[in-house]
mmCIF file of the N, C-alpha and C atoms, coordinates in Angstrom:
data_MODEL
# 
_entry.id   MODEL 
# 
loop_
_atom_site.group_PDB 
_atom_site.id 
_atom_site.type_symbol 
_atom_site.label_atom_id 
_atom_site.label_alt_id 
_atom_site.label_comp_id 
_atom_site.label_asym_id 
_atom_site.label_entity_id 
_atom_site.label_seq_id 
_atom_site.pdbx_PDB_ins_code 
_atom_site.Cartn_x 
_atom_site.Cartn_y 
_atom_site.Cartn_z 
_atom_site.occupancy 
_atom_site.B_iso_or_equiv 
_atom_site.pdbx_formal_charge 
_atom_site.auth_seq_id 
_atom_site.auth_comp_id 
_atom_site.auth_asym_id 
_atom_site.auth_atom_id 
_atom_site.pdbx_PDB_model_num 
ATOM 1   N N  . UNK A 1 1  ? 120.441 108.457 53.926  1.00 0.00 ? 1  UNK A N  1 
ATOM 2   C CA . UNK A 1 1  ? 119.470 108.537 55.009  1.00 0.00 ? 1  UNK A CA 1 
ATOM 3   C C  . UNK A 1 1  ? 119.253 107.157 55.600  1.00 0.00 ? 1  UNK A C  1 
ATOM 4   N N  . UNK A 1 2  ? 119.377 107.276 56.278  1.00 0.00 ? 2  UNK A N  1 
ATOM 5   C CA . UNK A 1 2  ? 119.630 105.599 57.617  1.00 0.00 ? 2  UNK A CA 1 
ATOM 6   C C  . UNK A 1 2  ? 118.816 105.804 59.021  1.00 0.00 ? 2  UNK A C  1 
ATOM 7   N N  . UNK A 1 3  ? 118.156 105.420 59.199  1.00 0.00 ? 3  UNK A N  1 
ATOM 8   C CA . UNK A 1 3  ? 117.302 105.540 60.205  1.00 0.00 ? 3  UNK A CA 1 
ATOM 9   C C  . UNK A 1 3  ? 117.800 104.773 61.427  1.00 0.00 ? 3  UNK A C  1 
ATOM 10  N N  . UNK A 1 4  ? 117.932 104.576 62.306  1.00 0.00 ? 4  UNK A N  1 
ATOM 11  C CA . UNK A 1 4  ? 118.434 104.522 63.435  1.00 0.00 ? 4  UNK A CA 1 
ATOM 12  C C  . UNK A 1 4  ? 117.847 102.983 63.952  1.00 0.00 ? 4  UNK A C  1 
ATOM 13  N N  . UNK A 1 5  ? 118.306 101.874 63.894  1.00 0.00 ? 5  UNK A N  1 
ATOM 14  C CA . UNK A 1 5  ? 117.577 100.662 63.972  1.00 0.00 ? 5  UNK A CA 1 
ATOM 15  C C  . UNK A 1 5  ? 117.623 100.121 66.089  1.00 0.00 ? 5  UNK A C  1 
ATOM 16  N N  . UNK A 1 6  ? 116.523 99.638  65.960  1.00 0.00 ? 6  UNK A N  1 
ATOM 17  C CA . UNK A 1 6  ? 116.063 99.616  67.523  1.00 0.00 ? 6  UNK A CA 1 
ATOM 18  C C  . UNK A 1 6  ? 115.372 98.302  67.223  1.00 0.00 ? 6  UNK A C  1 
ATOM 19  N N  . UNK A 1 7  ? 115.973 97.675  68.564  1.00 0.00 ? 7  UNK A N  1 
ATOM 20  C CA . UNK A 1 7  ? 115.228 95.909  68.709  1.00 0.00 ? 7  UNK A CA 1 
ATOM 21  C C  . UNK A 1 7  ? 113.671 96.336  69.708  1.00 0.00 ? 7  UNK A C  1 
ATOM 22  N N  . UNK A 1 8  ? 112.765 95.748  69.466  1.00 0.00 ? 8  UNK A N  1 
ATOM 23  C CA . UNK A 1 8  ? 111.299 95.935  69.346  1.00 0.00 ? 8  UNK A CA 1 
ATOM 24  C C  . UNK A 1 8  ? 111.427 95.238  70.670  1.00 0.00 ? 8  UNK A C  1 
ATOM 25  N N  . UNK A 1 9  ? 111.650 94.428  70.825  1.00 0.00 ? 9  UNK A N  1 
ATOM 26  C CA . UNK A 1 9  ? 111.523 93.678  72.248  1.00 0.00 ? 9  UNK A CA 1 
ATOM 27  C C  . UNK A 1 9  ? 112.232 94.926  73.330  1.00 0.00 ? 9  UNK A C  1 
ATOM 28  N N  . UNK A 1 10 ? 113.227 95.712  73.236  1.00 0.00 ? 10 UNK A N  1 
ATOM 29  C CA . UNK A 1 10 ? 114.011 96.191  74.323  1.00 0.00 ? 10 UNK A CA 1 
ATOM 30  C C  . UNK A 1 10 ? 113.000 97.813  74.171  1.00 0.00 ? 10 UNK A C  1 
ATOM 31  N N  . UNK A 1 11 ? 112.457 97.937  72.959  1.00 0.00 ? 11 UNK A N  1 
ATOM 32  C CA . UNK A 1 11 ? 111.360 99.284  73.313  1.00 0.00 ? 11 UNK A CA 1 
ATOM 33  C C  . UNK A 1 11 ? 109.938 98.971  74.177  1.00 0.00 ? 11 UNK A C  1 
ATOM 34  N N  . UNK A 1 12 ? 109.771 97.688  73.683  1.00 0.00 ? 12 UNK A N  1 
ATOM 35  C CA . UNK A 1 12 ? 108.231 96.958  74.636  1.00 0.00 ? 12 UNK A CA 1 
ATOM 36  C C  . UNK A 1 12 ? 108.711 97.022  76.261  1.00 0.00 ? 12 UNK A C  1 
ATOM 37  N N  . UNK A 1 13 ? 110.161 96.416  76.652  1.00 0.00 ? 13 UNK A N  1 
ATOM 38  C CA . UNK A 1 13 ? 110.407 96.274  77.952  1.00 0.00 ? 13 UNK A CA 1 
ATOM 39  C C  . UNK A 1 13 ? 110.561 98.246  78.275  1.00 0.00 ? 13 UNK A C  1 
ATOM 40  N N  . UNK A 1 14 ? 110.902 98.879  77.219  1.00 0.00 ? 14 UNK A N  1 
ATOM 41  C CA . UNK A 1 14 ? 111.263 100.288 78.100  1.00 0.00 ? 14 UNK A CA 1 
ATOM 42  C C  . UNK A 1 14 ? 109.758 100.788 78.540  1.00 0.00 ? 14 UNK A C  1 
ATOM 43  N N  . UNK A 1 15 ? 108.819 100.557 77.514  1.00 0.00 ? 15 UNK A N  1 
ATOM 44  C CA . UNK A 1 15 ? 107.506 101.312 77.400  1.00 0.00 ? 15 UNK A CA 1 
ATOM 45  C C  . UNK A 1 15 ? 107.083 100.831 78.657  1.00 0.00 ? 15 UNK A C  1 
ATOM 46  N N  . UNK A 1 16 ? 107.229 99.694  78.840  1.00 0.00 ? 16 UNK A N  1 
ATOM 47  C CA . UNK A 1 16 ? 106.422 98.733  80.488  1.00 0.00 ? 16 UNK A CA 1 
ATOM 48  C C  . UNK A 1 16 ? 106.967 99.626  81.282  1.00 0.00 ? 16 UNK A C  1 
ATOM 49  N N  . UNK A 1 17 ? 108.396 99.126  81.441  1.00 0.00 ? 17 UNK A N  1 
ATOM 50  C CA . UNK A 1 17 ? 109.131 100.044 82.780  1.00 0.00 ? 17 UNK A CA 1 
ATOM 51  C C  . UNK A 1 17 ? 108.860 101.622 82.822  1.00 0.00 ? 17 UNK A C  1 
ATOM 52  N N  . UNK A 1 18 ? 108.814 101.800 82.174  1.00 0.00 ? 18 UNK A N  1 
ATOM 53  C CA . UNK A 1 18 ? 107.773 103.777 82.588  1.00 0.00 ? 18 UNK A CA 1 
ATOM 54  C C  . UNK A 1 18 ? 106.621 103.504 82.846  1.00 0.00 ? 18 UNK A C  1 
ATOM 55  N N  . UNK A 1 19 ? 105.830 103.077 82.127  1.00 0.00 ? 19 UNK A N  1 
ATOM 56  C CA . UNK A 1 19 ? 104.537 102.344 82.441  1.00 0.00 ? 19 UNK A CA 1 
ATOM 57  C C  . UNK A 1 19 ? 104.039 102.023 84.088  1.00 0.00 ? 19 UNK A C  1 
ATOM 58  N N  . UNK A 1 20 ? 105.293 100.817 84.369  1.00 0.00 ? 20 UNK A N  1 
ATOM 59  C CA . UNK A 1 20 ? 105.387 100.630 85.683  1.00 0.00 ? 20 UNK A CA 1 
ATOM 60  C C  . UNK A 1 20 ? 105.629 101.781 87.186  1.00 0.00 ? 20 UNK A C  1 
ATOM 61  N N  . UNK A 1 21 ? 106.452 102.416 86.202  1.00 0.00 ? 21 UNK A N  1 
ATOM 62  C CA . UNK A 1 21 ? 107.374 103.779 86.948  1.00 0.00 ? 21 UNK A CA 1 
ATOM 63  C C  . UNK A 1 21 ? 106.333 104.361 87.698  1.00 0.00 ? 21 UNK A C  1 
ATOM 64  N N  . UNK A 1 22 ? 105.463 104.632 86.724  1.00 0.00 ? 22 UNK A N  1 
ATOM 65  C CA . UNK A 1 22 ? 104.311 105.708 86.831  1.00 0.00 ? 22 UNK A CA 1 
ATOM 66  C C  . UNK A 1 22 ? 103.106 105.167 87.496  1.00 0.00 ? 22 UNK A C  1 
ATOM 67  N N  . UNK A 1 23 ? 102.886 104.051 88.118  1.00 0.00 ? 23 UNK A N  1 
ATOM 68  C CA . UNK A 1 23 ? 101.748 103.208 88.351  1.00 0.00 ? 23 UNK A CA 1 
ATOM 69  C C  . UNK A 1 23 ? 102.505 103.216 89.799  1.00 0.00 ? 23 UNK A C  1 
ATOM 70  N N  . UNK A 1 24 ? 103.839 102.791 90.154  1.00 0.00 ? 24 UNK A N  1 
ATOM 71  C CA . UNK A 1 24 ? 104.224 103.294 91.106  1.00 0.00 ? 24 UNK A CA 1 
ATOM 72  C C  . UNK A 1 24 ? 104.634 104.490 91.939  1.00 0.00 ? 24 UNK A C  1 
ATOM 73  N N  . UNK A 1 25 ? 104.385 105.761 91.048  1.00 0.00 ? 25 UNK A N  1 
ATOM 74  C CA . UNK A 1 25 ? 104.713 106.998 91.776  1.00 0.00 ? 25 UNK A CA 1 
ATOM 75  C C  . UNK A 1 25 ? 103.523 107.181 92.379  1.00 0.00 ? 25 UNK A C  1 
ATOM 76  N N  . UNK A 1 26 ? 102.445 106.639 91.851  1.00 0.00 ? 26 UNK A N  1 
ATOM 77  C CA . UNK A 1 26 ? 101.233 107.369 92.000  1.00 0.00 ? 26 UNK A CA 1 
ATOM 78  C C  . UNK A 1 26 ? 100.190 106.542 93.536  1.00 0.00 ? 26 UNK A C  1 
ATOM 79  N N  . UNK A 1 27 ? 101.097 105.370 93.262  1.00 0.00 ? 27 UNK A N  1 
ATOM 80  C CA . UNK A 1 27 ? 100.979 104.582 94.481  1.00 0.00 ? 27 UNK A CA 1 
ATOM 81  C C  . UNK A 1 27 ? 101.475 105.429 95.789  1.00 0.00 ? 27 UNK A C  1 
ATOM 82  N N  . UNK A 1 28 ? 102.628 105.550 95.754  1.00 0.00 ? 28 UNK A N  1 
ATOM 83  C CA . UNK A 1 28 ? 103.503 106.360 96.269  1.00 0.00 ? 28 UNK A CA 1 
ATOM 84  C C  . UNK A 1 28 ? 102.877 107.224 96.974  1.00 0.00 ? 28 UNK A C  1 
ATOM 85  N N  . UNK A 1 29 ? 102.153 108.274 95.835  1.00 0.00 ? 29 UNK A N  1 
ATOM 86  C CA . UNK A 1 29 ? 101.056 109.176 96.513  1.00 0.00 ? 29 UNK A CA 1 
ATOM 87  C C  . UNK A 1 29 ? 100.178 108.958 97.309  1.00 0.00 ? 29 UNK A C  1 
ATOM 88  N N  . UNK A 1 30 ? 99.320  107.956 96.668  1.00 0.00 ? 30 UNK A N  1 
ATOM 89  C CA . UNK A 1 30 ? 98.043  107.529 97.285  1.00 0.00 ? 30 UNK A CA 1 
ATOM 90  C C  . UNK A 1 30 ? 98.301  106.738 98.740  1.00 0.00 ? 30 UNK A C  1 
ATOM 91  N N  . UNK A 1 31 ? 99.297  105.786 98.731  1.00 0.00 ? 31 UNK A N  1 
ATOM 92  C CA . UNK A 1 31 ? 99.640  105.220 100.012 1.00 0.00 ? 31 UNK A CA 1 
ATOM 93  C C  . UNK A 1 31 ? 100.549 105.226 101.129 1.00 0.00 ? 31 UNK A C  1 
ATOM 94  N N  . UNK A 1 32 ? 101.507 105.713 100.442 1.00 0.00 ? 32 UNK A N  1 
ATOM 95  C CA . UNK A 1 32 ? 102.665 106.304 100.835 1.00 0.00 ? 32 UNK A CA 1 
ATOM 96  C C  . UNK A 1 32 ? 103.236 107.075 101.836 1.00 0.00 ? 32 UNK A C  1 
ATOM 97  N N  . UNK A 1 33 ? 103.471 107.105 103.199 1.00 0.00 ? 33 UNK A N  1 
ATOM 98  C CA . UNK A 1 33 ? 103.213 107.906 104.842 1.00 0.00 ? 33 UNK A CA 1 
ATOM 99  C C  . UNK A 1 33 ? 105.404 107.902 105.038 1.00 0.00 ? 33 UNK A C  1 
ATOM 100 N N  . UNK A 1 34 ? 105.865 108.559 105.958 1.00 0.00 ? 34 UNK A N  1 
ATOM 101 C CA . UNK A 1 34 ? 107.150 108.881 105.828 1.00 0.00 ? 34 UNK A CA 1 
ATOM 102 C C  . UNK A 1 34 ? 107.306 107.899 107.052 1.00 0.00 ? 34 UNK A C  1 
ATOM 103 N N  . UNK A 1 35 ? 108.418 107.489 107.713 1.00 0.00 ? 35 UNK A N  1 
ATOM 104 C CA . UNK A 1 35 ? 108.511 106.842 108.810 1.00 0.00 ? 35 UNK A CA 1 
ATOM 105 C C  . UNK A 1 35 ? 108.217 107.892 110.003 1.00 0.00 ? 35 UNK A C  1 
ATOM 106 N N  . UNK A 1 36 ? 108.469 108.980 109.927 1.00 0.00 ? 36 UNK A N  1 
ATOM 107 C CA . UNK A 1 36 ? 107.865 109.812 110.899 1.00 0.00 ? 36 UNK A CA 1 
ATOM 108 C C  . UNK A 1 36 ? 106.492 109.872 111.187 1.00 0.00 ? 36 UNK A C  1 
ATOM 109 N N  . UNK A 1 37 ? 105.639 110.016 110.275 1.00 0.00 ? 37 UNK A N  1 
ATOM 110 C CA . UNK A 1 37 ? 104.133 109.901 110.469 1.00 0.00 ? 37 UNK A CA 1 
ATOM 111 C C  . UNK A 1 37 ? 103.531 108.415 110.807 1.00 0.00 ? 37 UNK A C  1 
ATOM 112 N N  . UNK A 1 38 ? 104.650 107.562 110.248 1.00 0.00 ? 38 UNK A N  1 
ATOM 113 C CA . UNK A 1 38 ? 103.699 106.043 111.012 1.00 0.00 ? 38 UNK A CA 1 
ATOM 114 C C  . UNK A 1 38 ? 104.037 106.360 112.667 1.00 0.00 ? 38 UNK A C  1 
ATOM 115 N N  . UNK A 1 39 ? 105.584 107.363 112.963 1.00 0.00 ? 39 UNK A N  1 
ATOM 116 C CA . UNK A 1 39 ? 105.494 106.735 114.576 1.00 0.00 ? 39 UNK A CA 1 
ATOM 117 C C  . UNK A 1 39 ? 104.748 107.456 115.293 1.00 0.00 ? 39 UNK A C  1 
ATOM 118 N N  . UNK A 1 40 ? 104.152 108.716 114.529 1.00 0.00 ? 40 UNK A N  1 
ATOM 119 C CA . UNK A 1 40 ? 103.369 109.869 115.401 1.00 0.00 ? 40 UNK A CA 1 
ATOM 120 C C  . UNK A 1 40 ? 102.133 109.175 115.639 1.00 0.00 ? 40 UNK A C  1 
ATOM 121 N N  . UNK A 1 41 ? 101.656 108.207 114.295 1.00 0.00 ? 41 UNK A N  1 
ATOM 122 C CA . UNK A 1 41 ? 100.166 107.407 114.158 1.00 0.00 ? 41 UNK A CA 1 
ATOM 123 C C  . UNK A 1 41 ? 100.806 106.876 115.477 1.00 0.00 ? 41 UNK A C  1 
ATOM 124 N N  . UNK A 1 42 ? 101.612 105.876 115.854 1.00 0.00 ? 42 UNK A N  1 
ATOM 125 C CA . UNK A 1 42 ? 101.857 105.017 116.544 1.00 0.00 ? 42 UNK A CA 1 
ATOM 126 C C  . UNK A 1 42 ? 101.728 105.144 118.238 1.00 0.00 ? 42 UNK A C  1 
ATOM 127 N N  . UNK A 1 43 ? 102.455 106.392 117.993 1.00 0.00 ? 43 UNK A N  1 
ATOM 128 C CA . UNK A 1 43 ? 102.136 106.897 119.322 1.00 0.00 ? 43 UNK A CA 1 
ATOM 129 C C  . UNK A 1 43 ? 100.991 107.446 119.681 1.00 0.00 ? 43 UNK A C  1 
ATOM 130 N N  . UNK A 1 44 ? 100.293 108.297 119.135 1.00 0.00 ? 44 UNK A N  1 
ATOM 131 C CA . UNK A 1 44 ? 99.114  108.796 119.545 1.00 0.00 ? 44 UNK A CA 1 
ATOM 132 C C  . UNK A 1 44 ? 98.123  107.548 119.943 1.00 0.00 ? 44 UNK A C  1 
ATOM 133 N N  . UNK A 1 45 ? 98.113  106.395 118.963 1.00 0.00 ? 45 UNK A N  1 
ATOM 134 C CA . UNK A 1 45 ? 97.127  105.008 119.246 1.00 0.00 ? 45 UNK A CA 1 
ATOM 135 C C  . UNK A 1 45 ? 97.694  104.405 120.783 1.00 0.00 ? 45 UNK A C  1 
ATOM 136 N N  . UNK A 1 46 ? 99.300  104.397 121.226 1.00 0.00 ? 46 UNK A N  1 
ATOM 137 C CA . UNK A 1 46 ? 99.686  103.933 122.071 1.00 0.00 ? 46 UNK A CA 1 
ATOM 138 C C  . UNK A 1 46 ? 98.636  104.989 123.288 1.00 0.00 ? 46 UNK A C  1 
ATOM 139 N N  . UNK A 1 47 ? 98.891  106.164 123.326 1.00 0.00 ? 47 UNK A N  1 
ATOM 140 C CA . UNK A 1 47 ? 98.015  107.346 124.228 1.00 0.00 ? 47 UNK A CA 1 
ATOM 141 C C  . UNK A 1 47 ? 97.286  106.605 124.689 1.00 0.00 ? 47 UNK A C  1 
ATOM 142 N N  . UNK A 1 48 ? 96.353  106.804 123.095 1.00 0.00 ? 48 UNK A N  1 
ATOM 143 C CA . UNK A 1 48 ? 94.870  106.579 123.626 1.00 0.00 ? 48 UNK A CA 1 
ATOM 144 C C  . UNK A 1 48 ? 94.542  105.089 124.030 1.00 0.00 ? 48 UNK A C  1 
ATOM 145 N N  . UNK A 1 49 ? 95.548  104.319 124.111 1.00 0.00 ? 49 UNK A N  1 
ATOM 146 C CA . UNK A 1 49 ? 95.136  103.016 124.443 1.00 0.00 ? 49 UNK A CA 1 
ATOM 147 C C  . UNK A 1 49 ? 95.462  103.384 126.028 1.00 0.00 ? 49 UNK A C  1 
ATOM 148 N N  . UNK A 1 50 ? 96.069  103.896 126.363 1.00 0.00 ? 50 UNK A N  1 
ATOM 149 C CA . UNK A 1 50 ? 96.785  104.335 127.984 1.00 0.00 ? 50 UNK A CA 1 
ATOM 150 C C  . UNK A 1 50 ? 96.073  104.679 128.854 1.00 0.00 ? 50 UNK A C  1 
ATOM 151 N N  . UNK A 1 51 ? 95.296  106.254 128.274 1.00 0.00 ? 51 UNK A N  1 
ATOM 152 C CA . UNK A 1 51 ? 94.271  106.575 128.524 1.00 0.00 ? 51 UNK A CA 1 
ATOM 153 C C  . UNK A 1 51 ? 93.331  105.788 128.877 1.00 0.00 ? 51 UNK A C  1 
ATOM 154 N N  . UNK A 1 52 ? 92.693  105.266 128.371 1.00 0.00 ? 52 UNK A N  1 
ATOM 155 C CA . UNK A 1 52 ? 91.426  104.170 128.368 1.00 0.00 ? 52 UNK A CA 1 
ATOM 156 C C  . UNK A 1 52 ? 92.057  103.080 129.189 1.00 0.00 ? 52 UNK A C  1 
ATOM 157 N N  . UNK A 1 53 ? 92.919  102.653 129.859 1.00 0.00 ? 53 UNK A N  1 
ATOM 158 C CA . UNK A 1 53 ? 93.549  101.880 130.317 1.00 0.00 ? 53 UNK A CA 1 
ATOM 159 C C  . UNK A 1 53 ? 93.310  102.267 131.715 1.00 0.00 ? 53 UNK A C  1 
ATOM 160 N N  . UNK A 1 54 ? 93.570  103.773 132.276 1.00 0.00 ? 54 UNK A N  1 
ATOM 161 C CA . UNK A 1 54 ? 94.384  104.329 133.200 1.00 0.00 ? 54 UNK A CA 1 
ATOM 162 C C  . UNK A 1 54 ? 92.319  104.601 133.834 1.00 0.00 ? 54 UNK A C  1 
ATOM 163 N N  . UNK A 1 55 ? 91.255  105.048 133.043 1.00 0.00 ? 55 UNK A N  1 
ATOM 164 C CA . UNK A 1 55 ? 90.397  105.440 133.496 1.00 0.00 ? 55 UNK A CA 1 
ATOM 165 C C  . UNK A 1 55 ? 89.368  103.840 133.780 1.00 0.00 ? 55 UNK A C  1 
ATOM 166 N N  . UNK A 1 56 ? 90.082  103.073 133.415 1.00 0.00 ? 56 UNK A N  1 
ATOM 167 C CA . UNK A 1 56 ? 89.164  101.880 133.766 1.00 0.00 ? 56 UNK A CA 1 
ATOM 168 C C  . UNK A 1 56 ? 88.951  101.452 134.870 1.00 0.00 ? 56 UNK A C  1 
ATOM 169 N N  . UNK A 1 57 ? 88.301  101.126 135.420 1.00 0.00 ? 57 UNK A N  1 
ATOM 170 C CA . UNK A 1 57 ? 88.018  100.832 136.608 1.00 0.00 ? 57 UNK A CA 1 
ATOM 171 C C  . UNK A 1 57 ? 88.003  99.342  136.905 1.00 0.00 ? 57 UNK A C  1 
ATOM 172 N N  . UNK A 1 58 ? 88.606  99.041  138.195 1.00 0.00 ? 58 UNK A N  1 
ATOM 173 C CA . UNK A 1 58 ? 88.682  97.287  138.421 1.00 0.00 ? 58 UNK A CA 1 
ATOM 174 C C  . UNK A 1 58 ? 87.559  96.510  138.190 1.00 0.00 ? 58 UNK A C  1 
ATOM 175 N N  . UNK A 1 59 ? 86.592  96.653  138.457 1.00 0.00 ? 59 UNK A N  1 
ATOM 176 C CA . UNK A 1 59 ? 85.347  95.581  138.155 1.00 0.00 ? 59 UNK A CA 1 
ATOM 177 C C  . UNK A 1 59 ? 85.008  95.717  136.983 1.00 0.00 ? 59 UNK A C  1 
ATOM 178 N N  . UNK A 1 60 ? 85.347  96.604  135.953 1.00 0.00 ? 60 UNK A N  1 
ATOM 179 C CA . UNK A 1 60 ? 84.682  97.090  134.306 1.00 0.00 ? 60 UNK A CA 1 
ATOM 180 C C  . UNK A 1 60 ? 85.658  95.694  133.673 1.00 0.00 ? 60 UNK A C  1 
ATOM 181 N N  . UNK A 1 61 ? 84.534  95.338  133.244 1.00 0.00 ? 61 UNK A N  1 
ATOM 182 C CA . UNK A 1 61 ? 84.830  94.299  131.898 1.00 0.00 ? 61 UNK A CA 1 
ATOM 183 C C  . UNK A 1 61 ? 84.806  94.401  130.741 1.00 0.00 ? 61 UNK A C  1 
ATOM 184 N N  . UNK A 1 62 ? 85.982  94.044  129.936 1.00 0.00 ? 62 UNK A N  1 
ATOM 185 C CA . UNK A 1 62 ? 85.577  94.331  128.132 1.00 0.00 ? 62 UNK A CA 1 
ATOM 186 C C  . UNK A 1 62 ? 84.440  93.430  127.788 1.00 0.00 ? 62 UNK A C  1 
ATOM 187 N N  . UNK A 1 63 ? 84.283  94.592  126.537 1.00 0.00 ? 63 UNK A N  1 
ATOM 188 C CA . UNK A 1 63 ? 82.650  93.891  125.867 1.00 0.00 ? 63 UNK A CA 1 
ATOM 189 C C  . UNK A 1 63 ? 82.826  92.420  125.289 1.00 0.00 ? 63 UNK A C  1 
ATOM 190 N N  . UNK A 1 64 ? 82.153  91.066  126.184 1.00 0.00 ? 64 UNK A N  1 
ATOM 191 C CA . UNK A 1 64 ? 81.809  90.348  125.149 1.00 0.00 ? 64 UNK A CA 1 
ATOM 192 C C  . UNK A 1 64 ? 82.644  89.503  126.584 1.00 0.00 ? 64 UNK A C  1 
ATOM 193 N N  . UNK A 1 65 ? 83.789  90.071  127.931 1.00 0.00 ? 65 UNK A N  1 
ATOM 194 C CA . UNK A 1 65 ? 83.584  89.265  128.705 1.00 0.00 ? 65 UNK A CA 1 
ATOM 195 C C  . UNK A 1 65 ? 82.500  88.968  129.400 1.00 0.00 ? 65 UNK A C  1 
ATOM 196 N N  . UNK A 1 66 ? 83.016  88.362  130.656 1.00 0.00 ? 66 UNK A N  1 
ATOM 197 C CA . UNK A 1 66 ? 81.962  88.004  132.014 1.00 0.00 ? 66 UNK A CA 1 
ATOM 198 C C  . UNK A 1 66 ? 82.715  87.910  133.172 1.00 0.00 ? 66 UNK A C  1 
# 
């Protein structure tokens, strides 16, 4: 009976790297948007900046000019 011998340092680095794995999937989740949904964000903000652009009127000043 021989038990199967394993270097302690290369099980500490495996345990981290799942460790890590998993700290990043979950990131993943929580922050994580597809490149499609940043350009839909992107565009819709472009809109509404257009919008508000298009209804302004020449003498209207942004807040905080003169």
């Amino acid at each position: 009976m021989s038990a199967e011998i394993i270097s302690l340092s290369k099980a500490r680095k495996a345990q981290e790297k799942a460790k890590a794995a998993k700290v990043t999937a979950q990131n993943r989740f929580k922050f994580g948007r597809t490149k499609a949904q940043k350009a839909v964000e992107k565009m819709q903000e472009e809109t509404k900046v257009r919008r508000l652009d298009f209804v302004k009127r020449d003498g209207d000043t942004e807040p905080g000019e003169k």
